[in-house]
C-alpha angles and dihedrals in degrees: 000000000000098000093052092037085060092039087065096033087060097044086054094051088047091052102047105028091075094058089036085068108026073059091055095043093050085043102055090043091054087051098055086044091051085045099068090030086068087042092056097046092049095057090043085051099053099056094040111089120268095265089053095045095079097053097043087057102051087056088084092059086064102109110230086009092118097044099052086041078065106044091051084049098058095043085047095052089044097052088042090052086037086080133073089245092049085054104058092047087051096052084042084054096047088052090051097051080046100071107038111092124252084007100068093052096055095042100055084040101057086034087050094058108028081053086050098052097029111041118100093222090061133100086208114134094349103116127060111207143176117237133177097251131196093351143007111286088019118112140196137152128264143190121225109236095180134281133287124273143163112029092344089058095047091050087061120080097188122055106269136181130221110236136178114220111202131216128232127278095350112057102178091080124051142101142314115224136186097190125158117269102231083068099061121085118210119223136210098231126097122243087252091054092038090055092049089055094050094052092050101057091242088304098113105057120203113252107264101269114235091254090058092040081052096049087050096059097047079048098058086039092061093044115026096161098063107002117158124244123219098269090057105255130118123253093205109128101258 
């Protein structure tokens, strides 16, 4: 009765603690959003006359007002900078940010890498790789974040590429790598599918990519008497 009673126990925990948290995650981010929605209304409301103030106040109390406020922001800001007009008001406002002190170094900084991950054009964050961490014979998997340059890059004799190493469960924390290239190993599996892996602690398996389904079968083809399927073992009778 014990057994079965923390068999179900756990099906159930298994069932609800993903939309627990994917619950608390939506929630705390609404909640930030809400915040400097409310921020933003107060200091609308104390330059509009008396008769608007009111008004202007219960806004907040709108649920998804603020959200949606956001999101048409954001569209708004992309179409404006989309132009060639946009984009010189933007490059005048960087300039700007540029020259006035301990701002400057926070804001190119943060620019610097947001355009890096972001941006279309990047290589940040596309390719998942295996690498030997934190030892030799060791392996774990990695994500490119780009190659060395400037004096890095003139310290290294060999060509080497610049990699972030997560941590489990938790892979917004983790290590920053220059390795050789010759030692990373680069996987068939996309970043989506990588970062599942990782959080899982190596529990939830990407699904076989077509190159390795193909190697398989030419596999089999070679050997038929004792050809190896895609969870290791032999299909050889016995």
């Amino acid at each position: 009765m014990g057994a079965s009673l923390r068999k179900y126990l756990v099906a159930g925990l298994l069932v609800w603690l993903p939309l627990a948290i994917t619950i608390w995650v939506l929630a705390q981010v609404l909640g930030v959003v809400n915040g400097v929605f409310g921020s933003m209304l107060a200091a609308v409301a104390l330059v509009m006359p008396d008769a608007w103030r009111e008004a202007i106040l219960g806004l907040e109390h709108v649920p998804g007002l603020g959200l949606f406020i956001l999101a048409a922001g954001l569209l708004a800001t992309g179409v404006f900078v989309a132009n060639i007009f946009g984009q010189w008001l933007l490059t005048q406002w960087d300039r700007l940010m540029s020259h006035i002190p301990i701002v400057k170094s926070i804001y190119s900084s943060v620019k610097q890498v947001s355009d890096t991950l972001f941006s279309s054009s990047g290589n940040a964050f596309r390719e998942a790789v295996l690498v030997q961490y934190p030892r030799a014979d060791s392996w774990t998997i990695a994500f490119v974040t780009g190659t060395p340059s400037g004096e890095v890059a003139r310290q290294l004799e060999d060509e080497h590429v610049s990699i972030y190493v997560p941590t489990t469960p938790n892979p917004t924390s983790g290590f920053f790598l220059i390795v050789p290239k010759a030692d990373v190993r680069p996987l068939h599996m996309t970043v989506d599918e990588a970062l599942k892996y990782i959080i899982s602690m190596g529990t939830v398996s990407p699904l076989p990519h077509p190159l390795d389904l193909g190697a398989i079968a030419d596999e089999a083809g070679r050997n038929p008497q004792g050809s190896a399927v895609p969870d290791g073992r032999s299909n050889q009778p016995g």
